[in-house]
C-alpha positions as CSV (number, residue, x, y, z in Angstrom):
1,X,-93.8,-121.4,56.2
2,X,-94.1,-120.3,52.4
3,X,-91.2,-117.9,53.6
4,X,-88.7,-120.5,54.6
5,X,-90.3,-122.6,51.6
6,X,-89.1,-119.8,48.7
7,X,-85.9,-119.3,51.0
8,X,-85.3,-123.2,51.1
9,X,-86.3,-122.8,46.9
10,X,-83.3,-119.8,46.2
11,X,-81.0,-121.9,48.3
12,X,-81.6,-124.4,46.5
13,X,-81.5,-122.5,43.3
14,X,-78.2,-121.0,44.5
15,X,-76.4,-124.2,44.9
16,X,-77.2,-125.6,41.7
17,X,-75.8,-122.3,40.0
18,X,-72.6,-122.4,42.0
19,X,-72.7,-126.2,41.3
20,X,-73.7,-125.4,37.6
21,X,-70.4,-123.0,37.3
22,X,-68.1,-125.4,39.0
23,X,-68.9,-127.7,36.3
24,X,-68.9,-125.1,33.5
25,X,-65.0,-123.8,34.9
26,X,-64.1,-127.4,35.2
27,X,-65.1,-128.4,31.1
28,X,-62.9,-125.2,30.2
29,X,-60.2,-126.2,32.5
30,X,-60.3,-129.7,31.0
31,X,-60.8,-127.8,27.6
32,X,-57.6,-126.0,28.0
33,X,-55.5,-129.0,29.4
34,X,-56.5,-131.1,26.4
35,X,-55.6,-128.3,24.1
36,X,-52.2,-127.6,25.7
37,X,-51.4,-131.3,25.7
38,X,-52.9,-131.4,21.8
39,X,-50.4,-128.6,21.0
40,X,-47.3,-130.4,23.0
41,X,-48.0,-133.8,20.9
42,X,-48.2,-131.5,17.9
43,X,-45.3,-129.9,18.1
44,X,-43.1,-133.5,19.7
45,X,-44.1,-134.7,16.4
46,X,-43.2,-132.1,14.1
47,X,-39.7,-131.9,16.1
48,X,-39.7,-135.9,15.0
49,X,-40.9,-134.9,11.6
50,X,-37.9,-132.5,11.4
51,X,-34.9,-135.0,12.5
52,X,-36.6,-137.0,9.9
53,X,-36.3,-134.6,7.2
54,X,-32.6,-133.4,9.1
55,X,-31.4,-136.4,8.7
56,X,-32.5,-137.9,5.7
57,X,-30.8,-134.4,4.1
58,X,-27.6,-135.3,6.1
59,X,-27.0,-138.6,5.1
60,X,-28.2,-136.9,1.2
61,X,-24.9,-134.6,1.3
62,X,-23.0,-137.4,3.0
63,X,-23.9,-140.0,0.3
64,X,-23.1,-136.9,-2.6
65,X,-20.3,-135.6,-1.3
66,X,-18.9,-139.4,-0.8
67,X,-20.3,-140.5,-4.6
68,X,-18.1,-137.1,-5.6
69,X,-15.1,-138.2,-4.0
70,X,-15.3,-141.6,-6.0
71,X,-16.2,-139.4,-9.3
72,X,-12.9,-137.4,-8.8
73,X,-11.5,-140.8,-8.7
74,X,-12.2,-142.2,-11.1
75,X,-11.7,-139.2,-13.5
76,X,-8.6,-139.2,-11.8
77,X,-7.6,-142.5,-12.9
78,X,-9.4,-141.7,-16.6
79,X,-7.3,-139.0,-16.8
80,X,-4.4,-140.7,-16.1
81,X,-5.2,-144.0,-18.3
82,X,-5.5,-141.3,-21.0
83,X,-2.1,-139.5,-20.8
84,X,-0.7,-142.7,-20.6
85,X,-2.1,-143.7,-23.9
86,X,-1.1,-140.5,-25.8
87,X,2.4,-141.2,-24.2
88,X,2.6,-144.3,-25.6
89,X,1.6,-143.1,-29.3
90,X,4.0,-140.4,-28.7
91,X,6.3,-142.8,-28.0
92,X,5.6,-145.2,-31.3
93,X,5.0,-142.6,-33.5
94,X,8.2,-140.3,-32.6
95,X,10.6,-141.3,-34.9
96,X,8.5,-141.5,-38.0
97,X,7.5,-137.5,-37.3
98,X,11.2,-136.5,-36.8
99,X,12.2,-138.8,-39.8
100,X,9.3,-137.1,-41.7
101,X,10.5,-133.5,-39.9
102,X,14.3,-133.6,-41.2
103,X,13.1,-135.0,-44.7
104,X,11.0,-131.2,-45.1
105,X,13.8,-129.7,-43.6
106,X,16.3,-131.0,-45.6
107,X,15.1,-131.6,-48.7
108,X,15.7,-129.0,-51.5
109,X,13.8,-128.7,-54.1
110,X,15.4,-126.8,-57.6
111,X,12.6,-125.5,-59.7
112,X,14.0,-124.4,-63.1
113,X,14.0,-120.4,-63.9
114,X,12.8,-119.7,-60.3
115,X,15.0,-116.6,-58.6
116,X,15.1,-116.0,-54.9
117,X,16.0,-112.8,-53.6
């Protein structure tokens, strides 16, 4: 009897190791799966976190490139408005130069005991 009583015992003693391991195995498996899904909502959100940044960088060079294309613009027009304006006193201011021009050119002056050679 005290035979099949330390037989029934290591049986018994048995079981609850392989029972003990099956549970241990199963916490790592469940270990690893939560760490695996951990690492793939991880990296989903720094993908999301990227096209954030991607596009918030986008629409940056879109709204810059745009705001340059109004600054050419605009100095276009400035430029012009400009050229305009110094046409205009070109314009006005023409004939008193030339008048002023031909009066140097042809006006001679006689200074008394000078010579020329």
């Amino acid at each position: 009897m005290q035979v099949s009583a330390g037989q029934d015992g290591i049986q018994r003693l048995l079981a609850a190791e392989q029972e003990a391991q099956k549970i241990v195995a199963k916490a790592r498996k469940d270990k690893s799966d939560r760490l695996k899904q951990a690492k793939r909502e991880a990296e989903k959100e720094i993908q999301g976190y990227k096209q954030q940044r991607e596009d918030a960088y986008q629409k940056r060079i879109k709204d810059d490139s745009s705001n340059s294309g109004a600054n050419v613009k605009r100095l276009d027009q400035e430029s012009n408005d400009q050229m305009k304006e110094i046409q205009k006193n070109i314009a006005a201011k023409k004939k008193e130069v030339m008048d002023k021009l031909l009066g140097y050119v042809t006006e001679v002056n006689f200074k008394a005991g000078a010579t020329h050679m």
